[in-house]
PDB file as gemmi writes it, atoms N, CA and C in Angstrom:
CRYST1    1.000    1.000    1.000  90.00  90.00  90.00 P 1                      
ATOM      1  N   UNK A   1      60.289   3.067 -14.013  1.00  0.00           N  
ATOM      2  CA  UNK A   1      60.403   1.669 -13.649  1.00  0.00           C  
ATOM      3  C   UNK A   1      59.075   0.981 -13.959  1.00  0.00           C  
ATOM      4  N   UNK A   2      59.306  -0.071 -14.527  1.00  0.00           N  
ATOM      5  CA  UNK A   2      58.302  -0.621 -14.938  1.00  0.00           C  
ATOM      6  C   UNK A   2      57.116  -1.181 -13.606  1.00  0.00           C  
ATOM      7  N   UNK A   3      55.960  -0.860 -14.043  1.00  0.00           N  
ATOM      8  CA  UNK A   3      55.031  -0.834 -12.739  1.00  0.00           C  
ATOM      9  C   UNK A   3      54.799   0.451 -11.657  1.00  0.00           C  
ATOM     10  N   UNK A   4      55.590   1.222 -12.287  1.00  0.00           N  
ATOM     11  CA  UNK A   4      55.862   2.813 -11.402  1.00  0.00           C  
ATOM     12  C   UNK A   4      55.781   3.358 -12.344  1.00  0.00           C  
ATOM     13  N   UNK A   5      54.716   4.325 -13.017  1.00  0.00           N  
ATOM     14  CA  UNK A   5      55.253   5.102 -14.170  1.00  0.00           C  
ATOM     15  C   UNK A   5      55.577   6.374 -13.314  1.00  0.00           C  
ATOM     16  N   UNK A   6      55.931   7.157 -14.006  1.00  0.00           N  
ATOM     17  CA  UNK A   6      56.689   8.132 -13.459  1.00  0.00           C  
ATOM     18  C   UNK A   6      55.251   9.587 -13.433  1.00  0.00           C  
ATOM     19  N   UNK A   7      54.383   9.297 -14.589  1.00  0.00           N  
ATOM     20  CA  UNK A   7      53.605  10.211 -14.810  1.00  0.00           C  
ATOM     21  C   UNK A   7      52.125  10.140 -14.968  1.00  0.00           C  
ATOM     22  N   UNK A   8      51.423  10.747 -14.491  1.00  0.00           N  
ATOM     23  CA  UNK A   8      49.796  10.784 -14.649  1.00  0.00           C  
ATOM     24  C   UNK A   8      48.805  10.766 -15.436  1.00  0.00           C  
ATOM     25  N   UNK A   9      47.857  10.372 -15.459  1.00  0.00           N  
ATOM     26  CA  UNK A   9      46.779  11.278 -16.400  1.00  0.00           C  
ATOM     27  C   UNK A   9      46.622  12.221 -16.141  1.00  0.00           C  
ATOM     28  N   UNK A  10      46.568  13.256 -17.349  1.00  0.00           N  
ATOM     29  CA  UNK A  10      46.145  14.702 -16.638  1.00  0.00           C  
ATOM     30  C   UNK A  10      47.593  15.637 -16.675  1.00  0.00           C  
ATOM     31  N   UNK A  11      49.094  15.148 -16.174  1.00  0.00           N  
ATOM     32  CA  UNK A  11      50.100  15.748 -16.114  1.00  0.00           C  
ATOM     33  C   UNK A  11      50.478  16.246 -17.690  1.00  0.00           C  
ATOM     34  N   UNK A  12      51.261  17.528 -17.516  1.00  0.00           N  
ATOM     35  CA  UNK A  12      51.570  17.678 -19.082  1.00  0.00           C  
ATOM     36  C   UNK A  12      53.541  17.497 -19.636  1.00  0.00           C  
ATOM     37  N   UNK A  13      53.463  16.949 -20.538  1.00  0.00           N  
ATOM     38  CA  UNK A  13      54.729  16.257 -20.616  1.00  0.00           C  
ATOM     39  C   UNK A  13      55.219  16.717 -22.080  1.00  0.00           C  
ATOM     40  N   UNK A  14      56.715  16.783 -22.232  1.00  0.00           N  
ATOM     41  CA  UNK A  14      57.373  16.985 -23.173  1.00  0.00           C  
ATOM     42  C   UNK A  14      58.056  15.871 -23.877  1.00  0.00           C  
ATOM     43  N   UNK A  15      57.851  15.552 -24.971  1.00  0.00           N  
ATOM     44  CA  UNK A  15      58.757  14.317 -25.768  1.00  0.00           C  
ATOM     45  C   UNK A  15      59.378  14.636 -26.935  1.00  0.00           C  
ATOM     46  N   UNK A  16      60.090  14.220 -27.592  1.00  0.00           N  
ATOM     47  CA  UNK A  16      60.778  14.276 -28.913  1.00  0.00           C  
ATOM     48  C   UNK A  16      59.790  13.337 -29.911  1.00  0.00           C  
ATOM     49  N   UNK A  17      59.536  13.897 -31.074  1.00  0.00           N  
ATOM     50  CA  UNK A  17      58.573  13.004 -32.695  1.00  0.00           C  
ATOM     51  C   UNK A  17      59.275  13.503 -33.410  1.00  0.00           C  
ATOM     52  N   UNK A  18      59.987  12.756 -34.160  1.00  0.00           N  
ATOM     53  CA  UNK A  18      60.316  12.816 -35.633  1.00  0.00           C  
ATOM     54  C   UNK A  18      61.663  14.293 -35.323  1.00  0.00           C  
ATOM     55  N   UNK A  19      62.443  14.512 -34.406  1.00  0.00           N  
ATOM     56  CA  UNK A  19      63.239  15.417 -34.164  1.00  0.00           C  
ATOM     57  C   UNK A  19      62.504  16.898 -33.909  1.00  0.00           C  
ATOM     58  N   UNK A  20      61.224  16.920 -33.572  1.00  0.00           N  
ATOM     59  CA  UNK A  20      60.727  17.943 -33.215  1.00  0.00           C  
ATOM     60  C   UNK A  20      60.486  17.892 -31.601  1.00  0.00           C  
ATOM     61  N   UNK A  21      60.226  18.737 -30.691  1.00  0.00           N  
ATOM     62  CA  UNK A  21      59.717  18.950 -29.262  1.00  0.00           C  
ATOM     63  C   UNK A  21      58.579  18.760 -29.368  1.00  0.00           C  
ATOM     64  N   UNK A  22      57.359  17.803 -29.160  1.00  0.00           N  
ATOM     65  CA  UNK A  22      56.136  18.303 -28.761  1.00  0.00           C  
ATOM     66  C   UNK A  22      55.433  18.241 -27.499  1.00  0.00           C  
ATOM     67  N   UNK A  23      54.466  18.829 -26.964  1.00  0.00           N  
ATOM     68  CA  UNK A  23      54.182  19.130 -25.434  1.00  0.00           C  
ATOM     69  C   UNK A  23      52.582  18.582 -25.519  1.00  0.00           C  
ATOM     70  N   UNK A  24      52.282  17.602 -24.695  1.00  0.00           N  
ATOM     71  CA  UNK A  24      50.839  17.572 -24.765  1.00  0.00           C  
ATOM     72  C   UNK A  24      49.918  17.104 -22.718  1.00  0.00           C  
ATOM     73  N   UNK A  25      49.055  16.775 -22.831  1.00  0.00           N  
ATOM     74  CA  UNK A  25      48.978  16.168 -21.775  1.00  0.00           C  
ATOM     75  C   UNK A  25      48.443  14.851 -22.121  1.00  0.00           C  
ATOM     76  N   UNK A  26      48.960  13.759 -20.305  1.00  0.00           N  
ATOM     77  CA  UNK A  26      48.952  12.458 -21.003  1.00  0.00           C  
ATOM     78  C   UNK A  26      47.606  11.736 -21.041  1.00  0.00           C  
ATOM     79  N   UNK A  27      46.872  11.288 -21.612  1.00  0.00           N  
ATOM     80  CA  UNK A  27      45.804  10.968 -21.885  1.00  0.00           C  
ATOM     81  C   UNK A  27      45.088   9.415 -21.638  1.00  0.00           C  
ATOM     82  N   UNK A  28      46.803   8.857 -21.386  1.00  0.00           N  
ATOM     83  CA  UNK A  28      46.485   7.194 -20.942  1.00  0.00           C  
ATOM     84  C   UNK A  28      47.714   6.733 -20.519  1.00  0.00           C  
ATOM     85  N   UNK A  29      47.789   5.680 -19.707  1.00  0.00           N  
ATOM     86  CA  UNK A  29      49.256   5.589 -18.984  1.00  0.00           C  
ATOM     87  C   UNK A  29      48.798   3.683 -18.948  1.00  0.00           C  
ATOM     88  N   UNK A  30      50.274   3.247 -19.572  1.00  0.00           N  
ATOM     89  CA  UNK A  30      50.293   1.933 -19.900  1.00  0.00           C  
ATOM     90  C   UNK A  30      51.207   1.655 -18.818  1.00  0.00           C  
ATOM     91  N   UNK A  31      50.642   1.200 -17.630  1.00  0.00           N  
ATOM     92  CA  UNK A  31      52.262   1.048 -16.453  1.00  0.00           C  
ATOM     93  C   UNK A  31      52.794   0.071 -16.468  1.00  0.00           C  
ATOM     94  N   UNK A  32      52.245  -1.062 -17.449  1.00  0.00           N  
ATOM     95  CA  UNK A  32      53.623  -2.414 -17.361  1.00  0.00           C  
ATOM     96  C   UNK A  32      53.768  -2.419 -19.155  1.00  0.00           C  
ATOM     97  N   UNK A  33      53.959  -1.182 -19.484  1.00  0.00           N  
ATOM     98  CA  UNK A  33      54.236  -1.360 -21.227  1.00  0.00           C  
ATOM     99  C   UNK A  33      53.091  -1.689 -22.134  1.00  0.00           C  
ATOM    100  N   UNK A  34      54.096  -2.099 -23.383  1.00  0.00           N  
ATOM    101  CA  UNK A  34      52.439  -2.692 -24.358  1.00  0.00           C  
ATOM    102  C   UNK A  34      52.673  -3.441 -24.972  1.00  0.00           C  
ATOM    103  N   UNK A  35      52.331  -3.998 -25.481  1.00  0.00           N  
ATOM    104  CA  UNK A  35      52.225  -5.047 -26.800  1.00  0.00           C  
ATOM    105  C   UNK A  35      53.412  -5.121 -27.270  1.00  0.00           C  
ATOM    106  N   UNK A  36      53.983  -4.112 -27.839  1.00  0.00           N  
ATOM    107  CA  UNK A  36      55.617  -3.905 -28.582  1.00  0.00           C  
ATOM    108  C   UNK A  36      56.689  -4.092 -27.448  1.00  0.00           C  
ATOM    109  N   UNK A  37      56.660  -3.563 -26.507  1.00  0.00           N  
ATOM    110  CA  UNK A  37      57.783  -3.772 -25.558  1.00  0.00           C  
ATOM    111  C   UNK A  37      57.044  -3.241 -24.080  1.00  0.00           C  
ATOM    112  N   UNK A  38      57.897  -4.432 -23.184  1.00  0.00           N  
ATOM    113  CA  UNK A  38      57.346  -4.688 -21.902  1.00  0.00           C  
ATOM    114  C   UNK A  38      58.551  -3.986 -21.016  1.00  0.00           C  
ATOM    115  N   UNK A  39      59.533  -3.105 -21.229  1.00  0.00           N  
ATOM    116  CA  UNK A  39      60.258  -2.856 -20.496  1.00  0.00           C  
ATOM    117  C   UNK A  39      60.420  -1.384 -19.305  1.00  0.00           C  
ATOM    118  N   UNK A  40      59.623  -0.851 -19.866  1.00  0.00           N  
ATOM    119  CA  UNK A  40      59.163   0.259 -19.154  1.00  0.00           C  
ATOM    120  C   UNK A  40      57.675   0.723 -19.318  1.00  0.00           C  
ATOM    121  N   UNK A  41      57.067   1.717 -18.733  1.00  0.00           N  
ATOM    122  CA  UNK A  41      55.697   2.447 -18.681  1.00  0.00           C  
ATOM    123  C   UNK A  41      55.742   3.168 -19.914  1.00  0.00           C  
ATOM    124  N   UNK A  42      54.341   3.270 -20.503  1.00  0.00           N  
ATOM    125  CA  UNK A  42      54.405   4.022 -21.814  1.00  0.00           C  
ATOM    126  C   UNK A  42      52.721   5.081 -21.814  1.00  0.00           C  
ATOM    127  N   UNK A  43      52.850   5.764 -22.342  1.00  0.00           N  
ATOM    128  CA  UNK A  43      52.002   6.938 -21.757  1.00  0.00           C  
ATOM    129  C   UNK A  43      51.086   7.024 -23.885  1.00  0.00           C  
ATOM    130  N   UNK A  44      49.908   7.372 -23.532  1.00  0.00           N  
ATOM    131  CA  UNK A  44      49.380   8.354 -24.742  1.00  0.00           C  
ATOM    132  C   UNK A  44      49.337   9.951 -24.473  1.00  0.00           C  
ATOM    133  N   UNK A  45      49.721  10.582 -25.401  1.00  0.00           N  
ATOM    134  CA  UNK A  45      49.641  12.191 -25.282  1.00  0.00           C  
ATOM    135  C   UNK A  45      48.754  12.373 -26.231  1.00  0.00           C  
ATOM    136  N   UNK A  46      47.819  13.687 -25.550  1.00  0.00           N  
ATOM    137  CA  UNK A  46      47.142  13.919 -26.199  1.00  0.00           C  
ATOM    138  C   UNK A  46      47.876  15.650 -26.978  1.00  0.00           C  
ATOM    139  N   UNK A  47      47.639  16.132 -27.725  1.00  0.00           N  
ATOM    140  CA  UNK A  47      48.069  17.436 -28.497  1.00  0.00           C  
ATOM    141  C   UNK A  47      46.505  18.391 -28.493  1.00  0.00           C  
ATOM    142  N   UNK A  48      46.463  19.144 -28.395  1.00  0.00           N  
ATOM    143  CA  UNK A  48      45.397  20.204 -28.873  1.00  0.00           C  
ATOM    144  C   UNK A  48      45.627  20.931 -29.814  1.00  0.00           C  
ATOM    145  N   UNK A  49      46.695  21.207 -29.676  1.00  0.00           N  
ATOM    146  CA  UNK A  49      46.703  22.219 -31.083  1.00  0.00           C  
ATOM    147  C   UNK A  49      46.485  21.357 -32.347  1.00  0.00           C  
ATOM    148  N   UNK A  50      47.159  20.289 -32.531  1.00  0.00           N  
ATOM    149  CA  UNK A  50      47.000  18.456 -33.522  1.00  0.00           C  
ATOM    150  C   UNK A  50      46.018  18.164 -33.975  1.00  0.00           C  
ATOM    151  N   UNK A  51      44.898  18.203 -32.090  1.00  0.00           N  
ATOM    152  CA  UNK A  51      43.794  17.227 -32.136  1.00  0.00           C  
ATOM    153  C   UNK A  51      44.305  15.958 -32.103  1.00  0.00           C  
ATOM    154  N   UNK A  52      45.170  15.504 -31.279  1.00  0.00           N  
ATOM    155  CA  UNK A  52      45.908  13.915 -32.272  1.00  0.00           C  
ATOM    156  C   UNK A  52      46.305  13.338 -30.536  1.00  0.00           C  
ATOM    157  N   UNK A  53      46.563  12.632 -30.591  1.00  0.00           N  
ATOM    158  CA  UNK A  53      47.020  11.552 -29.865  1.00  0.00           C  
ATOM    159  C   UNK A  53      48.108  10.934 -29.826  1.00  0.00           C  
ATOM    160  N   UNK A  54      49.280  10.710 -29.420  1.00  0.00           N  
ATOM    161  CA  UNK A  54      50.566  10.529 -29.795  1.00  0.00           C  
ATOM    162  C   UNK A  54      50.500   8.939 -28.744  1.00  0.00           C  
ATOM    163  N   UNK A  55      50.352   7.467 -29.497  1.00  0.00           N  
ATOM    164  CA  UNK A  55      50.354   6.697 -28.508  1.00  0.00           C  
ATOM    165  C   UNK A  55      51.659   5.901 -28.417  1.00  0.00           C  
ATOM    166  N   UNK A  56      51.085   4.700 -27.116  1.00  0.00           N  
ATOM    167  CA  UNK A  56      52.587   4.310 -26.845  1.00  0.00           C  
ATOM    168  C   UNK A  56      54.093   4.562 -26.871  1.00  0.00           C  
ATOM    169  N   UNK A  57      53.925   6.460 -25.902  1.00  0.00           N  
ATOM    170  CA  UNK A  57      55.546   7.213 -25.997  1.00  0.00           C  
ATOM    171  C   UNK A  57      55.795   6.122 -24.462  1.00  0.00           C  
ATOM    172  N   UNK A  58      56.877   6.172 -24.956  1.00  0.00           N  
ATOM    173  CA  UNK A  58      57.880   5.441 -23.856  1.00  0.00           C  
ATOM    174  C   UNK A  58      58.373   6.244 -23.137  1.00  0.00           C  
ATOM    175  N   UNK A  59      58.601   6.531 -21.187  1.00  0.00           N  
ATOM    176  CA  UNK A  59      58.446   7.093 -20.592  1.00  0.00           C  
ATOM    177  C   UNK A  59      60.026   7.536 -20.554  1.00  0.00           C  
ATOM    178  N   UNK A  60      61.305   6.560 -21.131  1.00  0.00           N  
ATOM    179  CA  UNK A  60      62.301   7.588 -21.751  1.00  0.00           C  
ATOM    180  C   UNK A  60      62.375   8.375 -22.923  1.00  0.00           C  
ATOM    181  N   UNK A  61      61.185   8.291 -23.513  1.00  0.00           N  
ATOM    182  CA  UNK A  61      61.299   9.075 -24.426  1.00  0.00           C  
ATOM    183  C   UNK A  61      60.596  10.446 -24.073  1.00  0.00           C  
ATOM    184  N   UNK A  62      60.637  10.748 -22.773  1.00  0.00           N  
ATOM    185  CA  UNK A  62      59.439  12.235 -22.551  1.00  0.00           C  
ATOM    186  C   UNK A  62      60.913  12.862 -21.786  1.00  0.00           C  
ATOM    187  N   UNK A  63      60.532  14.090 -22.192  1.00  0.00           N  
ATOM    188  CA  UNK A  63      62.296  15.386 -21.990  1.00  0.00           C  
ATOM    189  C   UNK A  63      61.719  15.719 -20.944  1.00  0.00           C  
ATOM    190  N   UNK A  64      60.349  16.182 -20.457  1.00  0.00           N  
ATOM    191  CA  UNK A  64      60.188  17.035 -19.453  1.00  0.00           C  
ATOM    192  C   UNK A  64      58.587  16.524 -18.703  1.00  0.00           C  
ATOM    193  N   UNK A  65      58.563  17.169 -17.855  1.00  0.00           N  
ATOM    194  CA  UNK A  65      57.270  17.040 -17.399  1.00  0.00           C  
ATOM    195  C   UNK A  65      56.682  17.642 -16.172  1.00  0.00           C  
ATOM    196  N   UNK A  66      55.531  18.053 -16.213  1.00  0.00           N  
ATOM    197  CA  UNK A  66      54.945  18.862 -14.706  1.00  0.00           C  
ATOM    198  C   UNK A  66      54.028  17.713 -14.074  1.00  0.00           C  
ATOM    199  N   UNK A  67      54.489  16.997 -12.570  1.00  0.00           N  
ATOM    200  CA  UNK A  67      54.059  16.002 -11.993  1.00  0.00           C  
ATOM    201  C   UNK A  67      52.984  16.626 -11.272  1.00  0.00           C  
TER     202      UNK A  67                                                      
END                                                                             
């Protein structure tokens, strides 16, 4: 819900890219959206194995997560 994200900094979360699973932890948490769309919370993941940053995932777009 927008203004409630569901998830933390620090928590580690599962999303779908490009039809693959990837797992990272979240690295920045946008709780009233961003720039592109204001309708829900949107999170940055960070990857280690990547090195990369996966920004503005939308908090329906994450499959799983450890709160």
């Amino acid at each position: 819900m927008l203004g409630h994200p569901l998830y933390n900094k620090g928590d580690i979360v599962s999303f779908s890219h490009n039809g693959q699973e990837k797992t990272g932890k979240v690295s920045g948490v946008d709780t009233f959206g961003t720039f592109g769309q204001q309708e829900e919370p949107s999170y940055d993941i960070y990857i280690a194995e990547e090195n990369c940053v996966y920004k503005h995932i939308r908090e329906s777009w994450i499959l799983t997560g450890q709160i």
